[in-house]
N, CA and C atoms as an extended XYZ file, in Angstrom:
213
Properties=species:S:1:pos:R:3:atomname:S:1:resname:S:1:resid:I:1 pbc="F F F"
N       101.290      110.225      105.036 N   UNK     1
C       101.637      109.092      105.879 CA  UNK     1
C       101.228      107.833      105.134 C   UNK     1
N       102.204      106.864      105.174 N   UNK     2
C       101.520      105.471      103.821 CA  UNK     2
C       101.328      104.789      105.115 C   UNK     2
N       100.265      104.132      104.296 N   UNK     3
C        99.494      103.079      105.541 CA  UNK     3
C       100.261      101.489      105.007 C   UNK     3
N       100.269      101.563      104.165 N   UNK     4
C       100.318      100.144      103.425 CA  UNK     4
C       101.794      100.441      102.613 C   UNK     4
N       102.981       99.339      103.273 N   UNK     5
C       104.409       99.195      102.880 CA  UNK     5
C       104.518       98.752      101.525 C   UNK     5
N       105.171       98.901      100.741 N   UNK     6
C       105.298       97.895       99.225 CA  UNK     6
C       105.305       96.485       99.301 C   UNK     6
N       105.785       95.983      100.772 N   UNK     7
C       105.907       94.525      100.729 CA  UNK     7
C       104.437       94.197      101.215 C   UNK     7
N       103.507       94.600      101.188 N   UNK     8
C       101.902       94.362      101.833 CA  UNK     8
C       101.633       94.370      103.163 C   UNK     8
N       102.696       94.666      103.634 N   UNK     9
C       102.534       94.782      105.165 CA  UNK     9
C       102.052       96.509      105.733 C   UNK     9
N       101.174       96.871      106.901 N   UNK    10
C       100.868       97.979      107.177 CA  UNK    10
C       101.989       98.391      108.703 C   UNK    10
N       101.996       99.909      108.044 N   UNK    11
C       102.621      100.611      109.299 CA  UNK    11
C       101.740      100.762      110.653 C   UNK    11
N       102.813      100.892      111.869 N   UNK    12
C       102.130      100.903      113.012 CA  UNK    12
C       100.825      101.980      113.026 C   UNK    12
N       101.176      102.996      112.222 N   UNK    13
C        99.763      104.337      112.714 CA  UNK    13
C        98.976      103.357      111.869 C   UNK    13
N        98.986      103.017      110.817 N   UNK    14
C        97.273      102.023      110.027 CA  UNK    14
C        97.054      101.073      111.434 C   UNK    14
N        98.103      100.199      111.897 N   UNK    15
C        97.627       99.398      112.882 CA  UNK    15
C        96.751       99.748      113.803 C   UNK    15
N        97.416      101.529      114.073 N   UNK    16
C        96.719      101.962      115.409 CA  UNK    16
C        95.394      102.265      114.551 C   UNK    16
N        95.431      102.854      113.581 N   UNK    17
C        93.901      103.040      113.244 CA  UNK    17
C        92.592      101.737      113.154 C   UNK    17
N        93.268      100.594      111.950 N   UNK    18
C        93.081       99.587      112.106 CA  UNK    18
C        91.725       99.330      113.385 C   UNK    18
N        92.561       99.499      114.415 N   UNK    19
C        92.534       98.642      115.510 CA  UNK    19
C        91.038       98.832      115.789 C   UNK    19
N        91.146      101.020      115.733 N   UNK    20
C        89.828      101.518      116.072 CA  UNK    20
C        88.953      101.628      115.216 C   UNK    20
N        88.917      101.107      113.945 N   UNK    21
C        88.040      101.317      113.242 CA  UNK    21
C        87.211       99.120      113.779 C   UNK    21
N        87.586       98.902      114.302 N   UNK    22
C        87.050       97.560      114.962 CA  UNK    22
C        85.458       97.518      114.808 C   UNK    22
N        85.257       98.404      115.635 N   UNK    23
C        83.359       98.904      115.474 CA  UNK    23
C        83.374      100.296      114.541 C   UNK    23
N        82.428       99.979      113.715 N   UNK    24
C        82.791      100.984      112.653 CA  UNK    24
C        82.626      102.528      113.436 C   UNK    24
N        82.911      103.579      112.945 N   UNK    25
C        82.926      104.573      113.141 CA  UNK    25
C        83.001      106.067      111.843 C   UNK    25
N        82.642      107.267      112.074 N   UNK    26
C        82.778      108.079      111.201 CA  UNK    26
C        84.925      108.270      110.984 C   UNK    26
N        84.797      109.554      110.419 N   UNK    27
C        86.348      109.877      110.098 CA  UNK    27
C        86.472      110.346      111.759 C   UNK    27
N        85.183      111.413      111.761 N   UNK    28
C        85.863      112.231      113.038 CA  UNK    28
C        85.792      111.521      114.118 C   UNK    28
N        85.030      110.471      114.659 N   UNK    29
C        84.964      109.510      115.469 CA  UNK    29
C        86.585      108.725      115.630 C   UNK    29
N        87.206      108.144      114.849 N   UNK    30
C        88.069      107.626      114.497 CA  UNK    30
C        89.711      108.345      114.904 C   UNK    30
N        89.284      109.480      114.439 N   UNK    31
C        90.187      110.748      114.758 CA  UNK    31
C        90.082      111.120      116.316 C   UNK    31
N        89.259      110.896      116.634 N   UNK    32
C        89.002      111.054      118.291 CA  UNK    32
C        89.408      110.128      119.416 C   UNK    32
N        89.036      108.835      118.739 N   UNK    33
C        89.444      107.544      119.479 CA  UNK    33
C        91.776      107.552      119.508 C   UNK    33
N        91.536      108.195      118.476 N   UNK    34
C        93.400      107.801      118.413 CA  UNK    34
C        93.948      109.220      118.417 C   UNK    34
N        93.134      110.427      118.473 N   UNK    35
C        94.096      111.365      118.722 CA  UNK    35
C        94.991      112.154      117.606 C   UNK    35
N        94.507      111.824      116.344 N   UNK    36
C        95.093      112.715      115.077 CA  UNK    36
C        93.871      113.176      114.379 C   UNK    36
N        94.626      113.763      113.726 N   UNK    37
C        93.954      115.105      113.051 CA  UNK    37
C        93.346      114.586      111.904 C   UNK    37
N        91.653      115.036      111.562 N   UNK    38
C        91.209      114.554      110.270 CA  UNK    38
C        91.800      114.390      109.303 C   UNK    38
N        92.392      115.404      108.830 N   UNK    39
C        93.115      115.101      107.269 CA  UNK    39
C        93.782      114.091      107.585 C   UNK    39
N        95.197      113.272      108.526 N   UNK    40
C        95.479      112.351      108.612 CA  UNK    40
C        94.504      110.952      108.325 C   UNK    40
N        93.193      111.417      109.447 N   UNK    41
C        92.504      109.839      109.229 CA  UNK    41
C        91.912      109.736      107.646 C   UNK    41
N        90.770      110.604      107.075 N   UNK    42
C        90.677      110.550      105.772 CA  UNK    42
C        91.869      110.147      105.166 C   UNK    42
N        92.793      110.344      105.248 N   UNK    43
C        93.998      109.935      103.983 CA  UNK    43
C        94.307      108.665      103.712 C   UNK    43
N        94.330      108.401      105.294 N   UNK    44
C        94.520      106.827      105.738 CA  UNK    44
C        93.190      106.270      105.502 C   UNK    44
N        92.262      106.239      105.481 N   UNK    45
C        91.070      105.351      105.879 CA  UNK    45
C        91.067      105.425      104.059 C   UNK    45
N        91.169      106.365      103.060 N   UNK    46
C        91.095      106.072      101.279 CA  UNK    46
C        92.628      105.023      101.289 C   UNK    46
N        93.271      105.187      101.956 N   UNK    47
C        94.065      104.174      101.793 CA  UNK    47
C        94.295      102.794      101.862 C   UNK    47
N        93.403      103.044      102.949 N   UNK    48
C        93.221      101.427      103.513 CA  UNK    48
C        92.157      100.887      103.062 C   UNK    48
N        91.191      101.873      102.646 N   UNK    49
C        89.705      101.308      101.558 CA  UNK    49
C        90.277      100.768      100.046 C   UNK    49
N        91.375      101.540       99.769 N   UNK    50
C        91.816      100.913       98.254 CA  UNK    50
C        92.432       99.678       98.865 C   UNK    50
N        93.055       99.565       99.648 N   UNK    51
C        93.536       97.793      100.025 CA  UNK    51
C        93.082       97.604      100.622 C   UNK    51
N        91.597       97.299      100.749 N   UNK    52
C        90.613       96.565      101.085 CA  UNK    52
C        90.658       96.037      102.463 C   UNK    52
N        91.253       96.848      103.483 N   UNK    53
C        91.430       96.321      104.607 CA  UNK    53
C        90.316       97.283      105.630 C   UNK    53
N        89.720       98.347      105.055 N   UNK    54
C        88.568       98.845      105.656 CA  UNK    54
C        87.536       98.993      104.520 C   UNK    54
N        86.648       99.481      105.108 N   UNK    55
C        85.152       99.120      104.038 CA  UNK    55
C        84.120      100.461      104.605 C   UNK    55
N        83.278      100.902      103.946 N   UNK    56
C        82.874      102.324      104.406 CA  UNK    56
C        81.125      101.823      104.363 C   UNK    56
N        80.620      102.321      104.923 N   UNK    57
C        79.067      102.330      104.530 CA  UNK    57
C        78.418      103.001      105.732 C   UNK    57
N        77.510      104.109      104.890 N   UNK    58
C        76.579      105.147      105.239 CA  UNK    58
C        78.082      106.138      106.037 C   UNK    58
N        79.321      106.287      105.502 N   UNK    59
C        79.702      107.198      106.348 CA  UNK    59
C        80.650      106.922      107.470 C   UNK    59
N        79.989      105.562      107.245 N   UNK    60
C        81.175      105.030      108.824 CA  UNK    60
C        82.010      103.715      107.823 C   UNK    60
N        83.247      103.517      108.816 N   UNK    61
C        84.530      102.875      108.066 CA  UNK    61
C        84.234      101.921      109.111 C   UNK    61
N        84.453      100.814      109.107 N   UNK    62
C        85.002       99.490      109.360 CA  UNK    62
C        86.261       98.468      108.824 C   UNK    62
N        87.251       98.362      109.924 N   UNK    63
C        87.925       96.717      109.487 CA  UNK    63
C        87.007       95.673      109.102 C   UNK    63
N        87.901       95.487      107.283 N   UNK    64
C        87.383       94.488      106.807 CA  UNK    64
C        88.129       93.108      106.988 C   UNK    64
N        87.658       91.799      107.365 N   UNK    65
C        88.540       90.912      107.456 CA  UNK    65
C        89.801       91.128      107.612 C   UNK    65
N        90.232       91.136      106.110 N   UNK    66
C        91.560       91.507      106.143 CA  UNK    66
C        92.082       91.980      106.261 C   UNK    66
N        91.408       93.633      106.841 N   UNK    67
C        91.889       94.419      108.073 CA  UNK    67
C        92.616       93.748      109.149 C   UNK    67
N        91.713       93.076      109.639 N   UNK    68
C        91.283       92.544      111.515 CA  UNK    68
C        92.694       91.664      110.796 C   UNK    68
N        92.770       90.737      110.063 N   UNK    69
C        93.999       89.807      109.569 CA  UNK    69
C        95.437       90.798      109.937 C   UNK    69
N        95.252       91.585      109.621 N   UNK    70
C        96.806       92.470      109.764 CA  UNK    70
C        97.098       92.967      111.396 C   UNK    70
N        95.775       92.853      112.161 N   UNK    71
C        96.311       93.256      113.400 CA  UNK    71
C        96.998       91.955      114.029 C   UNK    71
């Protein structure tokens, strides 16, 4: 599933993730709040960490700025 379009814009499921990663949370936390399956969120959340729109520490993911910017 691509989170991030070629033109820099993100698809609605990053949005929906996006949204919940607001207060940081683990993968499986994250996966719980929206209802898909780990391997989905891991895939997405390295995705959205390489474009810098979430940020990870101790384990838990957070919207970074320019996360929160895309919602």
């Amino acid at each position: 599933m691509a989170c991030v379009n070629p033109d820099g814009s993100i698809s609605e499921s990053a949005r929906v993730l996006l949204k919940a990663a607001e207060s940081p949370g683990t993968p499986e936390e994250i996966g719980k709040k929206i209802g898909q399956p780990l391997f989905k969120i891991r895939s997405s959340l390295r995705e959205l960490h390489d474009a810098g729109f979430v940020a990870e520490k101790d384990g838990k993911y957070s919207a970074t700025d320019a996360g929160k910017k895309m919602l």
